[in-house]
Every structure is written in structure tokens, then in C-alpha cells.
C-alpha positions as a Markdown table, in Angstrom:
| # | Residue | x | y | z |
|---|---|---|---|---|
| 1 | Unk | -75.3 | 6.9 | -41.6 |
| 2 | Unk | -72.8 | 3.9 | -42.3 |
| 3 | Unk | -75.1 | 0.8 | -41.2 |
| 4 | Unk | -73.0 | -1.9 | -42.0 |
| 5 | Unk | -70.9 | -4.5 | -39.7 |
| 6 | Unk | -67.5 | -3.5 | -39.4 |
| 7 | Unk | -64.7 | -5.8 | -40.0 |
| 8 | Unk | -62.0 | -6.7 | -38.2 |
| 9 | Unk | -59.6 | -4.3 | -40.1 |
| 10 | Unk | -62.1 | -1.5 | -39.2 |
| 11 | Unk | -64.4 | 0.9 | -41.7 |
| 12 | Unk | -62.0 | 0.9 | -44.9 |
| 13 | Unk | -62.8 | 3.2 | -48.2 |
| 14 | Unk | -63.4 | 0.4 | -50.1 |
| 15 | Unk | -65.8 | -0.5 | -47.6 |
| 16 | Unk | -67.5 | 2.9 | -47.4 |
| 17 | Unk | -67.5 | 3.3 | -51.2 |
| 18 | Unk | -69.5 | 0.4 | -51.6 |
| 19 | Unk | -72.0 | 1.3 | -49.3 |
| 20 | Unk | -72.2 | 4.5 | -50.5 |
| 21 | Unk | -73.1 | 3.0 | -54.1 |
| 22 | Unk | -76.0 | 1.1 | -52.5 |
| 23 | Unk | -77.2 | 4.2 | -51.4 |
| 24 | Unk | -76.4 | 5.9 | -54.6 |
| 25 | Unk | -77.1 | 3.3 | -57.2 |
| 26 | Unk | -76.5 | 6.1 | -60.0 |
| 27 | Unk | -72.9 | 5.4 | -59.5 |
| 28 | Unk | -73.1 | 1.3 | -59.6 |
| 29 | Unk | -71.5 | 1.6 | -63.2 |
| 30 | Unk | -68.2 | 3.2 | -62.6 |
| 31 | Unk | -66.2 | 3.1 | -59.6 |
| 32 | Unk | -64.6 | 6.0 | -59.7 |
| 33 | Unk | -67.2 | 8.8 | -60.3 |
| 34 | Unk | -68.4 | 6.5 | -57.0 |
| 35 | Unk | -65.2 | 7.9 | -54.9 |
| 36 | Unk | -65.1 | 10.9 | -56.4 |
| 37 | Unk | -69.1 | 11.8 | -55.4 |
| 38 | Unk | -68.3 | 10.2 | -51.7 |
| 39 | Unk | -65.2 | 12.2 | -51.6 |
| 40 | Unk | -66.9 | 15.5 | -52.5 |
| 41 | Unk | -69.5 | 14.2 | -50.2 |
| 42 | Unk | -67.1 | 14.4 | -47.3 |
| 43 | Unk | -65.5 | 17.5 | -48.1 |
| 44 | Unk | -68.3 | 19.2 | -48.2 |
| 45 | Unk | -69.2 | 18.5 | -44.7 |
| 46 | Unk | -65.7 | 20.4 | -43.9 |
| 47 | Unk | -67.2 | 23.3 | -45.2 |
| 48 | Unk | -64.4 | 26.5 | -45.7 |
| 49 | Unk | -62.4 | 24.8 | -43.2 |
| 50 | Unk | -59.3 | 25.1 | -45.1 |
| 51 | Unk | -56.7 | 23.6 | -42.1 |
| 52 | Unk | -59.1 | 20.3 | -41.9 |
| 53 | Unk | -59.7 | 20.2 | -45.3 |
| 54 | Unk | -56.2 | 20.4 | -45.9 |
| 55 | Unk | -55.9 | 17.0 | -42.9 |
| 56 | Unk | -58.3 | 15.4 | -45.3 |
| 57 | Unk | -57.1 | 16.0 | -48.6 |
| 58 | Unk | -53.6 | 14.9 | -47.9 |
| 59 | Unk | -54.9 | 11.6 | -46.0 |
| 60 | Unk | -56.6 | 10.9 | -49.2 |
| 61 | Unk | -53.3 | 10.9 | -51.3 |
| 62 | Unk | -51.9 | 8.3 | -49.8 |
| 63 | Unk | -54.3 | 5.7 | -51.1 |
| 64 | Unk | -57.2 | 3.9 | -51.5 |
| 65 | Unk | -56.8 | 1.0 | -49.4 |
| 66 | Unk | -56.4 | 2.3 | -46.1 |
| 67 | Unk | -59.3 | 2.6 | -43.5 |
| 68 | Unk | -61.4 | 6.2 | -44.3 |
| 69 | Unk | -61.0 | 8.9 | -42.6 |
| 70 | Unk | -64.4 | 10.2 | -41.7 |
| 71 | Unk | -64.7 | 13.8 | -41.2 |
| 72 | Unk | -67.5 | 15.3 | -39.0 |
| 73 | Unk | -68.4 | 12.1 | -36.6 |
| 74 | Unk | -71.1 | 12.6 | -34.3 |
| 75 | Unk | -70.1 | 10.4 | -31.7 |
| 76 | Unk | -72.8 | 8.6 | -30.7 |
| 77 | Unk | -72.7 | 7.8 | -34.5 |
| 78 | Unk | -69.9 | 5.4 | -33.7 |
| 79 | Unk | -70.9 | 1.8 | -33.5 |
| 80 | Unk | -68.2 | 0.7 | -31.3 |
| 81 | Unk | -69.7 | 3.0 | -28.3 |
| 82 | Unk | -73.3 | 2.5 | -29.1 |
| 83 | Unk | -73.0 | -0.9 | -27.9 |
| 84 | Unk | -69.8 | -0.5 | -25.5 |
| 85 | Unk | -72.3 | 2.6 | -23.4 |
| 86 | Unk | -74.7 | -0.4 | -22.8 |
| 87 | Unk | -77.2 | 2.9 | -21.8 |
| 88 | Unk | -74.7 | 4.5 | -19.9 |
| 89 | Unk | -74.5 | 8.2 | -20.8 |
| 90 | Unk | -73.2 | 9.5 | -23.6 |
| 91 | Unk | -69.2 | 11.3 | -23.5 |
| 92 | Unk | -69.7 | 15.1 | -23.2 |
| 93 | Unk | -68.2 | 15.6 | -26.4 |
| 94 | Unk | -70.8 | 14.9 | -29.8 |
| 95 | Unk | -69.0 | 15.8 | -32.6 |
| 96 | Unk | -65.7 | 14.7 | -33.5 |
| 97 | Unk | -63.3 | 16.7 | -36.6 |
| 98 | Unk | -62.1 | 13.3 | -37.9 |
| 99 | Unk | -62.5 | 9.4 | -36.9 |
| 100 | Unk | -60.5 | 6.2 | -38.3 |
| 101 | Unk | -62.1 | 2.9 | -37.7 |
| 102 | Unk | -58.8 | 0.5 | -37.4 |
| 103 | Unk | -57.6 | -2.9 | -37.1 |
| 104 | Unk | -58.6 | -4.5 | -34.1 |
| 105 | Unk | -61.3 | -2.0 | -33.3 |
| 106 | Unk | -58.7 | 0.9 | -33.1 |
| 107 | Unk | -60.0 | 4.3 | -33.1 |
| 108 | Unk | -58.2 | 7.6 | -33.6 |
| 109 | Unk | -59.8 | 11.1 | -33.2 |
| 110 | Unk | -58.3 | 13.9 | -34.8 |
| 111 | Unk | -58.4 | 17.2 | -33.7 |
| 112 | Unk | -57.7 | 20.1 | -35.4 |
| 113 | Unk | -57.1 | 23.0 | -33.0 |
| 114 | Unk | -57.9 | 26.8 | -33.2 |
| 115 | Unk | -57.5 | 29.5 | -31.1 |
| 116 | Unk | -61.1 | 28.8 | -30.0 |
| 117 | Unk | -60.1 | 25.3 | -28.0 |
| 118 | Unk | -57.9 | 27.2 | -25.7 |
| 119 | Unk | -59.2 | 31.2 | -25.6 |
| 120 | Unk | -61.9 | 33.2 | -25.6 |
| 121 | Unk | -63.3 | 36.3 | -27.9 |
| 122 | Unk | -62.3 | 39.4 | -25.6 |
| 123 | Unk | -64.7 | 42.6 | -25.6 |
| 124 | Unk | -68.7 | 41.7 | -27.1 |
| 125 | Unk | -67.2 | 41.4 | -30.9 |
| 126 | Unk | -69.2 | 38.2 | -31.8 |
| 127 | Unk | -66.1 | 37.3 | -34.5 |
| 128 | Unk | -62.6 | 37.9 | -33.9 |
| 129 | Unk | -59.9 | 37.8 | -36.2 |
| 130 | Unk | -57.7 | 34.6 | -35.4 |
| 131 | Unk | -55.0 | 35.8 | -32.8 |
| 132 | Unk | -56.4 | 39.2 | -32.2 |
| 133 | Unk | -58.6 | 40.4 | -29.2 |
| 134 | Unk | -58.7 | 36.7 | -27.6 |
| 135 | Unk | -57.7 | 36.3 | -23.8 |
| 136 | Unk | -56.6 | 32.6 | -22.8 |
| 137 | Unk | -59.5 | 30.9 | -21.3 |
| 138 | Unk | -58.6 | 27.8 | -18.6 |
| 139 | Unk | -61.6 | 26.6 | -17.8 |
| 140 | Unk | -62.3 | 26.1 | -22.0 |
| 141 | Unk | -58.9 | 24.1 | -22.3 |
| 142 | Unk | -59.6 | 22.5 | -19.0 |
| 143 | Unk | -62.7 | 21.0 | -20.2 |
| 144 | Unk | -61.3 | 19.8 | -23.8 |
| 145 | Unk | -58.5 | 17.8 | -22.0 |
| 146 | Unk | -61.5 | 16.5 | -19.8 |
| 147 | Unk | -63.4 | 15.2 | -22.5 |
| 148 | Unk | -59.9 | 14.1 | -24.0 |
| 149 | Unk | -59.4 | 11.9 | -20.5 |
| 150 | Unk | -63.0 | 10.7 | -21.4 |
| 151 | Unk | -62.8 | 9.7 | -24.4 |
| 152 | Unk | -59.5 | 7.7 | -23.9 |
| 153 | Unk | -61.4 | 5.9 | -21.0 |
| 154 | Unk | -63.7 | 4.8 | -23.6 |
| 155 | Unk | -61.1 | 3.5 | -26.0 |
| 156 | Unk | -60.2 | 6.2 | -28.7 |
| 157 | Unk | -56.8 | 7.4 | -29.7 |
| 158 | Unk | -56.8 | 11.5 | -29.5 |
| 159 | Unk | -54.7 | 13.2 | -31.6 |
| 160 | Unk | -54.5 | 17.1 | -31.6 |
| 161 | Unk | -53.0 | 18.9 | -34.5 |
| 162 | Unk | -52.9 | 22.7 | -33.8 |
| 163 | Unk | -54.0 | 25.1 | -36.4 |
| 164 | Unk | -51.0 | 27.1 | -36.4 |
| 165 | Unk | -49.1 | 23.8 | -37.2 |
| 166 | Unk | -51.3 | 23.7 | -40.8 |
| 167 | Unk | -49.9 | 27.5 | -41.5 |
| 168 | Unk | -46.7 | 26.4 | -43.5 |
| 169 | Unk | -45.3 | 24.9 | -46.4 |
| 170 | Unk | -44.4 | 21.9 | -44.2 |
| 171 | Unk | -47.8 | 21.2 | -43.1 |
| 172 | Unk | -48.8 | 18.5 | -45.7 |
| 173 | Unk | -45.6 | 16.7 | -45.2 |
| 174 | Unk | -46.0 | 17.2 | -41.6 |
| 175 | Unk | -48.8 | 15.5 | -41.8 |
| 176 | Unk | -48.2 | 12.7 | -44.6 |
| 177 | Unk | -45.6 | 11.4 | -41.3 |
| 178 | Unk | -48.3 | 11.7 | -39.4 |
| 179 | Unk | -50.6 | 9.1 | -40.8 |
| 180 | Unk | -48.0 | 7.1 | -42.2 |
| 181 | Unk | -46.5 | 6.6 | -38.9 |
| 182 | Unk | -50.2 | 6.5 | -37.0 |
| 183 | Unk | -51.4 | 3.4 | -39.9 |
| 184 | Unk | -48.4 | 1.8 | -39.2 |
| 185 | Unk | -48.3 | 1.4 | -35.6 |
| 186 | Unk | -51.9 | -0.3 | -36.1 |
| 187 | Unk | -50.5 | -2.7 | -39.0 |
| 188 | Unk | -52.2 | -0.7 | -41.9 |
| 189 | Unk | -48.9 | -1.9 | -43.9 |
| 190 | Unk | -49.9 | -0.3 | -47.0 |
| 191 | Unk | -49.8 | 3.5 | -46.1 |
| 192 | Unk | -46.2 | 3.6 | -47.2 |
């Protein structure tokens, strides 16, 4: 768990590659292996995801000094809302798919969206095949744009990118606008 004071321009790589070296003093000596073990690190926590790992790999091209994208946030994790609750209850989502600490305390959520946000498995079959033998569930989607509501209340950007949007050869370039335009809007100048 990052347990560092955040600056004003929010939880960059830089900043989260140092800290991870003073957890892993193996990789003091060169810098690089240092992002490369932190970045494997991360990925890992993705698991065989291959639409968020595909979010996160093509965030990481465009550059080191931009704030980190942090894959699998549990939210009470974030240190803006441990001390914004005050011991108020936590939101009703806990785990996030991605979190960017910005300038200005800015912080984005981003979603990646299966079939599983908005529909249900039909019959007892304990794992369906994407898009076959699901029903549309409201009440599921009615709840996610619930805790959406909630979680803008408390201050984060949400931004939902559906899986079938990650399905084509335009998905990295898709989402390279995506960021670009998202780092911009909160002065991150350099994600050109």
C-alpha cells in the first residue's frame, strides 16, 4: 500500500517508482529494472484480463511522467477518501479497475465494462460464454450507475469504457485519445 503524502500534482510514476524501490531495495541500483518489476507488478494484478490489460498497457506508452495509473484500487485504499469519510461509511463500491491521482486532487475511475455490469447468466450454467445465454438484468445496471452517482458525490471522475469497445483494431488508438484528452483537461501538459 502506497503510504506516502501525495503532492499537489497527484500520485505520479516517478513517485510510485521510488517508493516502490524503498520497498524493494534490490532494485536501488538501476532504475529501470525498478519500472520494469513495478510494471509487471501491476499487470499482474490484471490477471488474463486482456481488455484492461490492454487499458493499461497502452496508458503506459505514452510516458513516464504522467500520474500512474493504478490498476485494482480498493477504494478505501485511496487516501483522499480516508480522510474526506471523516468515519462516515464507506461507498458501496470497494474495488475500482483503474484510479489516476491528478493535479489538484483530481481523481478518475476507469471502468472497463463486460456483459456482466449490465446482464445476468441465464439458466444455472455457473460460466457463460460472453454474449451467449445472458438476459439483461436492471436492477444490476441500476445499481452500478448508483454507486457511479456515489462516487461522483464523493469527488471521482467515472469513466466507463465498454468491453466490446476494446474488440477492434481501433481500440488502442481509441484509447490513446482517451487519456491524452482526459491528462489534458487536468493540465498533465506532457501526455502529448
Amino acid at each position: 500500500m502506497y503510504d506516502q503524502p501525495l503532492e499537489d500534482r497527484g500520485l505520479s510514476w516517478q513517485n510510485l517508482v521510488t517508493w516502490w524501490v524503498r520497498q524493494h531495495p534490490e532494485h536501488s541500483g538501476d532504475p529501470t529494472q525498478a519500472r520494469i518489476s513495478l510494471r509487471e507488478r501491476l499487470r499482474r494484478s490484471l490477471g488474463d484480463n486482456g481488455a484492461e490489460l490492454l487499458v493499461f498497457d497502452t496508458y503506459l506508452k505514452l510516458g513516464f511522467n504522467l500520474p500512474a495509473l493504478i490498476p485494482q484500487v480498493c477504494l478505501h485504499y485511496d487516501p483522499y477518501t480516508i480522510s474526506e469519510l471523516g468515519g462516515a461509511s464507506r461507498l458501496a463500491r470497494q474495488r475500482m479497475d483503474f484510479l489516476l491521482l491528478m493535479n489538484h486532487r483530481a481523481r478518475a475511475v476507469i471502468e472497463v465494462d463486460g456483459i456482466q455490469h449490465y446482464a445476468r447468466p441465464a439458466g444455472r450454467a455457473a460460466v457463460q460464454e460472453p454474449g451467449v445465454g445472458w438476459l439483461p438484468d436492471p436492477a444490476r445496471y441500476a445499481s452500478l450507475v448508483a454507486e457511479d452517482r456515489e462516487l461522483t458525490l464523493q469527488g471521482y471522475e467515472v469513466y466507463r469504457i465498454g468491453g466490446r469497445e476494446l474488440c477492434d483494431d481501433a481500440a488502442a488508438e481509441m484509447l490513446t485519445g482517451f487519456f491524452v484528452r482526459l491528462l489534458r483537461r487536468h493540465g498533465h501538459a506532457d501526455s502529448s
